[in-house]
C-alpha positions in Angstrom: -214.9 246.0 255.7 -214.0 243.1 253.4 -210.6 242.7 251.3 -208.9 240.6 249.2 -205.2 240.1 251.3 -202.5 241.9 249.7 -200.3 239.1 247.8 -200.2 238.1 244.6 -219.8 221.2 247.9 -224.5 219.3 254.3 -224.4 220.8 257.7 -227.1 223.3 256.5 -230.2 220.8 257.4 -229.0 220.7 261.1 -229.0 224.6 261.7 -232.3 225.3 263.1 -233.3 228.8 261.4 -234.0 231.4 263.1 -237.5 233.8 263.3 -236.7 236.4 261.2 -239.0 239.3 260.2 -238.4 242.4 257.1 -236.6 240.7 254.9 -235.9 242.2 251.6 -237.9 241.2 248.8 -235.7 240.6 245.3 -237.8 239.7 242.3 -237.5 235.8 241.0 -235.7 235.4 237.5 -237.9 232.2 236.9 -240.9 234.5 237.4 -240.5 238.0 235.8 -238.1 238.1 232.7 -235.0 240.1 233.3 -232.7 241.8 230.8 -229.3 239.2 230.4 -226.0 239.6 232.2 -223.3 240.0 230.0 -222.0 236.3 229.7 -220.3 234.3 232.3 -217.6 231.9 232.4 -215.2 233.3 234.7 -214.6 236.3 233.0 -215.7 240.2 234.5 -216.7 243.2 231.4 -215.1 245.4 234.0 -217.2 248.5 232.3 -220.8 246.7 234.0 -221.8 245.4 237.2 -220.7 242.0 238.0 -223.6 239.1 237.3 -223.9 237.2 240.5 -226.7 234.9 240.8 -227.6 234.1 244.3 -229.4 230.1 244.8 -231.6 229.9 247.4 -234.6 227.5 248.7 -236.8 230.2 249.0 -240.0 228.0 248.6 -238.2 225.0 251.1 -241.1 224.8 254.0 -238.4 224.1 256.6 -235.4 226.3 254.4 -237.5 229.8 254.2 -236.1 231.5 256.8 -232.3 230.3 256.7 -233.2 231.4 252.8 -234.3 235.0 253.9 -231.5 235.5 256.0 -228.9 234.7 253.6 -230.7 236.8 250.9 -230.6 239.8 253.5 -227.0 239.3 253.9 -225.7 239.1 250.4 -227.8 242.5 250.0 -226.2 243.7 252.9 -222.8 242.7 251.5 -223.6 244.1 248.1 -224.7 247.7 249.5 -221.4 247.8 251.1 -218.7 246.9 248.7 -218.2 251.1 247.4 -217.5 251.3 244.1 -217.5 247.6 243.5 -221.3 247.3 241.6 -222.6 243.7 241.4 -225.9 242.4 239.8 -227.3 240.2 242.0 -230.4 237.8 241.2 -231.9 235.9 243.2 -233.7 231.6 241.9 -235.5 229.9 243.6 -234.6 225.9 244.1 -236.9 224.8 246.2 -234.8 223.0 248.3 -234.6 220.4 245.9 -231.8 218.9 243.2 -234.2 219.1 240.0 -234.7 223.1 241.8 -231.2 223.8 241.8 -229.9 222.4 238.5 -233.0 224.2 236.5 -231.8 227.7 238.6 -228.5 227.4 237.6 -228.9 227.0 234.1 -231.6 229.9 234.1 -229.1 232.0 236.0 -226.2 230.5 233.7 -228.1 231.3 230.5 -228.6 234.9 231.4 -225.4 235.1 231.8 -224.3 234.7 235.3 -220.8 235.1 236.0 -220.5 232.8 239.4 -223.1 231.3 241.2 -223.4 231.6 245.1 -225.5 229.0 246.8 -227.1 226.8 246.6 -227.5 225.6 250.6 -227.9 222.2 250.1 -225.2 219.9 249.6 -227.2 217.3 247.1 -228.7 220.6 245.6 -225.1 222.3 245.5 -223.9 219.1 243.6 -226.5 219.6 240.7 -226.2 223.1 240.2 -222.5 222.8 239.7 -223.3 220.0 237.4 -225.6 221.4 235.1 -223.6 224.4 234.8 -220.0 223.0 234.1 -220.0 223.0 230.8 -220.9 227.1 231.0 -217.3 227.5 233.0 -219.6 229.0 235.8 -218.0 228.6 238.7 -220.4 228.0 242.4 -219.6 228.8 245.5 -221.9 226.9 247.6 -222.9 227.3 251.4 -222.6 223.5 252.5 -219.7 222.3 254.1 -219.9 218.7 253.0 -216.1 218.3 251.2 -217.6 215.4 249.6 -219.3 217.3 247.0 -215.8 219.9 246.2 -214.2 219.8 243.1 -214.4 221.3 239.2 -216.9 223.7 239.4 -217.7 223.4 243.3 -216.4 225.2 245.9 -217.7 224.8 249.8 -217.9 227.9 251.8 -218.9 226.2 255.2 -217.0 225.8 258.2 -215.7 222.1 257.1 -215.1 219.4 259.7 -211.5 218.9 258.2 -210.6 222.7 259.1 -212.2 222.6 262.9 -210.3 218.9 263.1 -207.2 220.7 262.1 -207.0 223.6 263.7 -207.8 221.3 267.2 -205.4 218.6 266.7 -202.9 220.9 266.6 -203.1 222.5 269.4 -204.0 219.5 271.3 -200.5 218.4 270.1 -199.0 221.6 271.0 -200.7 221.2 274.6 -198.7 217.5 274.9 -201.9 215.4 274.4 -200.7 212.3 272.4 -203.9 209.2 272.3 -207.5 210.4 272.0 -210.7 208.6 271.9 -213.1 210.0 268.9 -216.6 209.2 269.7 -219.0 210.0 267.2 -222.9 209.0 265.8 -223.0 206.2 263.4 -224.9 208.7 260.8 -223.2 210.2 257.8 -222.1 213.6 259.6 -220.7 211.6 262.6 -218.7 209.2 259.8 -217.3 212.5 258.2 -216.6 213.8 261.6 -214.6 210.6 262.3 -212.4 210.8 259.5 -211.7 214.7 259.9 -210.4 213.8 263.5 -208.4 210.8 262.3 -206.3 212.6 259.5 -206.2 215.7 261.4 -204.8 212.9 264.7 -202.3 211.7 262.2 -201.0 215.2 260.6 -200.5 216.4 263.9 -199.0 213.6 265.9 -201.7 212.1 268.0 -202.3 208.6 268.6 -206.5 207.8 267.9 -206.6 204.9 270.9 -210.1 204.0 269.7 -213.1 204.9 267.4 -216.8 204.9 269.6 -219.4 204.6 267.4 -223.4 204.8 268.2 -226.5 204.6 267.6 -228.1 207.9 267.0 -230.4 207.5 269.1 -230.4 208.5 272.8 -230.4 205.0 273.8 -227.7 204.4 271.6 -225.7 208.0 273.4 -226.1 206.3 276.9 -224.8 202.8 276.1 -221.8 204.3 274.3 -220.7 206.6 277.9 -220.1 203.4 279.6 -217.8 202.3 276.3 -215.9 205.5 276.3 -215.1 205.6 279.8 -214.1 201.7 279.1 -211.7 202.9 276.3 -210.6 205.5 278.1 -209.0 203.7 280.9 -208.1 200.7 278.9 -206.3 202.8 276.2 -204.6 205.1 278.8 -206.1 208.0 275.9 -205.5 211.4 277.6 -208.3 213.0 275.0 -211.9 212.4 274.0 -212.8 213.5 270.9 -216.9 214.4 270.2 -218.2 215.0 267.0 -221.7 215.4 268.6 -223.4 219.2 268.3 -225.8 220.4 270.9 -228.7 219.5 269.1 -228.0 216.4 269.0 -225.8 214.0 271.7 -223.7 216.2 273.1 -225.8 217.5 275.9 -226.1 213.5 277.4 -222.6 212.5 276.8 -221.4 215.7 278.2 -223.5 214.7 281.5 -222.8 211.1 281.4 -219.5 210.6 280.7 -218.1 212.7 283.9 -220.7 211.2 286.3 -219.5 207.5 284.6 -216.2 209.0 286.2 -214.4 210.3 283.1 -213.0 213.4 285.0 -213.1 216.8 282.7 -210.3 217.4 284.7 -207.6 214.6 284.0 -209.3 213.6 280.4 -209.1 216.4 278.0 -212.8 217.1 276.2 -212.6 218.6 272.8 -215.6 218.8 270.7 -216.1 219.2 266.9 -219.2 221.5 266.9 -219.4 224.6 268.1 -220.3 224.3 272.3 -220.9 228.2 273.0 -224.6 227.9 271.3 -226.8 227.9 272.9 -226.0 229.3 275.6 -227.4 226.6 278.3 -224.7 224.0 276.0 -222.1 226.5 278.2 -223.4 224.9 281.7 -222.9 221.3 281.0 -220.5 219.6 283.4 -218.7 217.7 280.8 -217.8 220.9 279.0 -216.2 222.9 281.5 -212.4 223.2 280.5 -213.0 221.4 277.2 -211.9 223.3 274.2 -213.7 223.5 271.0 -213.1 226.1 268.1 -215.6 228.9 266.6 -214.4 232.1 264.1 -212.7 235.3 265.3 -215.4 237.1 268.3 -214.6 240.4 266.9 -215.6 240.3 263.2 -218.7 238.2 263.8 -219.9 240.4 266.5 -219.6 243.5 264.1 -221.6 241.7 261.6 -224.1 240.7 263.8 -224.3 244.7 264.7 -224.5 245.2 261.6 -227.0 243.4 260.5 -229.6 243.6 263.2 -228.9 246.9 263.0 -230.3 246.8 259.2 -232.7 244.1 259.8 -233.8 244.3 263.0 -232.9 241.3 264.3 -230.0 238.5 264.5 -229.0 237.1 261.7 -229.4 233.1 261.0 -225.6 231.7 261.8 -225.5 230.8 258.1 -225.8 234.0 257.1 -222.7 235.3 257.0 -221.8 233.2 254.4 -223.6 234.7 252.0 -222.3 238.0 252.9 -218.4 236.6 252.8 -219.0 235.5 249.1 -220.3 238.9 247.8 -217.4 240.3 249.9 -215.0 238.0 248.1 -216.3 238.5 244.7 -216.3 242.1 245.1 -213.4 242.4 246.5 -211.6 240.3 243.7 -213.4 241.7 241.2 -212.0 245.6 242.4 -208.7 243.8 242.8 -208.2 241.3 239.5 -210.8 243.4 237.0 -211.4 240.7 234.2 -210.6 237.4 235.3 -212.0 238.2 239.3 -214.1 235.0 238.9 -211.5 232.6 238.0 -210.8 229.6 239.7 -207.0 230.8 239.0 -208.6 234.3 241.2 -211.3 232.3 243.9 -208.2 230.3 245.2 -205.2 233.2 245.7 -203.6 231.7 248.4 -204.1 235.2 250.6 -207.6 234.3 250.9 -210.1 237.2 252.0 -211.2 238.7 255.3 -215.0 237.3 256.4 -217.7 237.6 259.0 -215.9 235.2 260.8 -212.4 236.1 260.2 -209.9 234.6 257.2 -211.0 232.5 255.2 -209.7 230.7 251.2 -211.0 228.7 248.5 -208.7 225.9 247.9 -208.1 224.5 244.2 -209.7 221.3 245.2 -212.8 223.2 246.1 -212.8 223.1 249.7 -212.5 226.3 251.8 -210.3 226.8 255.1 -210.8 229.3 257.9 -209.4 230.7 260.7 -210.3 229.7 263.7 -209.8 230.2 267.7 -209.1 227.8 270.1 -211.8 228.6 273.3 -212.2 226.9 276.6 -215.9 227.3 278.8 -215.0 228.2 282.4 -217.7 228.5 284.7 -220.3 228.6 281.7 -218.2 231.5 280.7 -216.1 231.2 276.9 -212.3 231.8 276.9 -210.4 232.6 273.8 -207.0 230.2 275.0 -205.4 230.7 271.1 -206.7 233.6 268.9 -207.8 233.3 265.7 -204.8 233.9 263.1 -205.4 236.8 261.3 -203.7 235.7 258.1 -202.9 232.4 256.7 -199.7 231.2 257.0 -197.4 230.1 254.0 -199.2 233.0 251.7 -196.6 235.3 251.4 -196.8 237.8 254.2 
C-alpha cells in the first residue's frame, strides 16, 4: 500500500481524541524486560527484524486515547508491510519531558534503531535530545517546526506546508494583498509567520497582520478590525489561522454579517474547515478554500482501520501508520543504512495515509496537499493533491 518513490519536532494538544474501544495491547519495555535489539544508530542488520521503538503517552489522562489509536495504527502498518519484519516496542512517556527522554534512552539502550513518537512537541524535543549522542534518529508526530533539526524530524501536517501550498494557488488565482488574522497565542504566532513567508515566496502583498485576544471577546472585537483593514487596505484575501475549535466558527459568522462579503473577499483558512462537519455550514466558509491530504488514500485508511478496529481512527493516527510505512519501505529498499538521515530525507519522499509526503534534511516534513472549496456545506476538490513531488527526479 505504502512505497518508497522510485528515484535514487505541537498541534497534538488541540486534537480532541476520539472514543476508541479494542485496542491492541503491546507489553511496556519499562515494565517487563525484553531481549535487546541489535544496536541502533542508523544502521539496519538486514538478516533481523528492524528495532523500532514506538513513544507514546500511554498513561497521559487527556493523551490515552489519541495514544491507543496511534499504537493500533503502527500495528496496523507493521502487519502490512510483507516481507518487511519490524520489531516494534512500545514506552510509555507519560505525556511528560522527564517521560520521554527516560523512554528514549530505555528504547535507545536496547538498541532501537529510530524512534517514532513521541506526540508532544516539548516531549519530542527531549527524547531527541537524550538520544543524540546514540545517532538514533526520531521521527516525531508534532508539527511544531520549531523543535526540527539533528536528530528531530516532524511528521505533522506543518503550518509552513498548508501556508505554501495556499499561497500559491491564491497567486495562481490573481489574488495579490491579504489580511492574516490570527490569535495572539503561540499557534496563532506560528500561523502568522507560515502565511507571511509563504505571502512573500509566492507574490502576495500581506496588507495587515490582526491580532487577538484568544478569547471570544477578543474574536468579536477583532471582526470589526478586519473588516476595517479590509476596506482600508483594498486586500482582496483574508487569511485565518483559527481552527474550528477554536475562533473560527465566530469570525466566520461575524465577519460577513460586519459586511465582509465571502463573495468579493476571498476566505482562506489555515486549519482544516471540513471537520466537523457543522464547520461546513458556516456562512463565512462558503467558497473559501482551505487545504486537507489526498480524499482517496485517507478514506482507504480509514476503511481499513475501522475495518480492523472497529471504529474510526483518531486524525492523528495515520501518522503513525506513515512512519512504519516509511521505515519499512526504506528498509526493503536501502537494506543497511534504511534509517539514515542520508535515507529518511530521499527527495522522492514516500506515499502516506494522506497522500506524499518527505522528511526534509532540516527535519521538517512536507506533504501533498489539495486545494478544496465548501459549496453549499458540500467540500470541492478545486486543485488535486500532487501525487509526487516536484523537482525529485520523475
Amino acid at each position: 500500500m505504502f512505497a518508497v518513490f522510485a528515484l535514487p519536532r505541537k498541534l497534538a494538544r488541540a486534537v480532541g481524541a476520539l472514543c476508541l474501544v479494542g485496542a491492541l495491547a503491546a507489553c511496556d519495555p519499562a515494565a517487563v524486560r525484553l531481549p535487546d535489539m541489535p544496536r541502533g544508530g542508523g544502521s539496519v542488520d538486514t538478516g533481523r527484524a528492524v528495532p523500532v521503538a514506538l513513544l507514546l503517552p500511554r498513561s497521559a489522562e487527556d493523551a490515552s486515547g489519541v495514544a491507543r489509536d496511534l499504537e493500533n495504527a503502527a500495528r496496523l502498518a507493521v502487519s502490512d508491510l510483507g516481507e518487511v519484519a519490524v520489531d516494534l516496542r512500545v514506552y510509555d512517556t507519560a505525556g511528560t519531558e522527564a517521560g520521554a527522554a527516560a523512554a528514549a534512552q530505555r528504547a535507545a539502550d536496547a538498541g532501537a534503531g529510530i524512534i517514532l513518537g513521541p506526540l508532544f512537541a516539548e516531549a519530542a524535543n527531549a527524547a531527541a535530545v537524550e538520544v543524540a549522542d546514540d545517532g538514533v534518529n526520531v521521527l516525531s508526530f508534532s508539527n511544531n517546526t520549531t523543535i526540527a533539526g539533528g536528530n528531530l524530524f516532524v511528521l505533522g501536517r506543518t503550518f509552513e506546508t498548508t501556508a505554501d501550498r495556499l499561497a500559491a494557488y491564491a497567486a495562481r488565482e490573481g489574488r495579490r494583498a491579504v489580511v492574516i488574522v490570527h490569535p495572539d497565542n503561540v499557534e496563532g504566532r506560528l500561523g502568522r509567520t507560515a502565511i507571511q513567508t509563504a505571502a512573500a515566496r509566492h507574490g502576495i502583498g500581506v496588507a495587515e497582520v490582526v491580532a487577538f485576544p484568544f478569547t471570544e471577546d477578543g474574536a468579536v472585537e477583532a471582526a470589526g478590525r478586519v473588516v476595517a483593514a479590509v476596506e482600508e487596505s483594498g486586500a482582496d484575501s483574508v487569511f485565518l489561522t483559527s481552527t474550528s475549535a477554536g475562533a473560527l466558527p465566530l469570525l466566520a459568522q461575524l465577519l460577513p454579517e460586519r459586511g465582509l462579503d465571502p463573495a468579493e473577499t476571498q476566505y482562506i483558512g489555515l486549519a482544516r474547515w471540513d471537520v466537523p462537519a457543522q464547520t461546513r455550514n458556516l456562512p463565512g466558509l462558503q467558497g473559501g478554500w482551505f487545504a486537507m491530504p489526498a480524499t482517496g488514500t485517507t478514506s482507504a485508511f480509514a476503511a481499513r482501520y475501522a475495518e480492523t478496529y472497529g471504529n474510526p481512527p483518531h486524525p492523528l493516527a495515520g501518522l503513525a501508520y506513515d512512519g512504519i510505512a516509511a521505515i519499512g519501505a526504506l528498509a526493503a529498499e536501502r537494506g543497511g543504512d534504511a534509517l539514515t538521515r542520508r535515507a529518511l530525507t530521499q527527495p522522492a519522499g514516500f506515499q502516506g495515509t494522506g497522500g506524499a509526503f518527505r522528511l526534509r534534511p532540516d527535519g521538517t516534513s512536507e506533504r501533498a496537499l489539495a486545494v478544496a472549496t465548501i459549496r453549499d456545506g458540500e467540500v470541492t476538490i478545486l486543485d488535486p493533491a500532487p501525487r509526487r513531488f516536484p523537482g525529485a527526479g520523475f
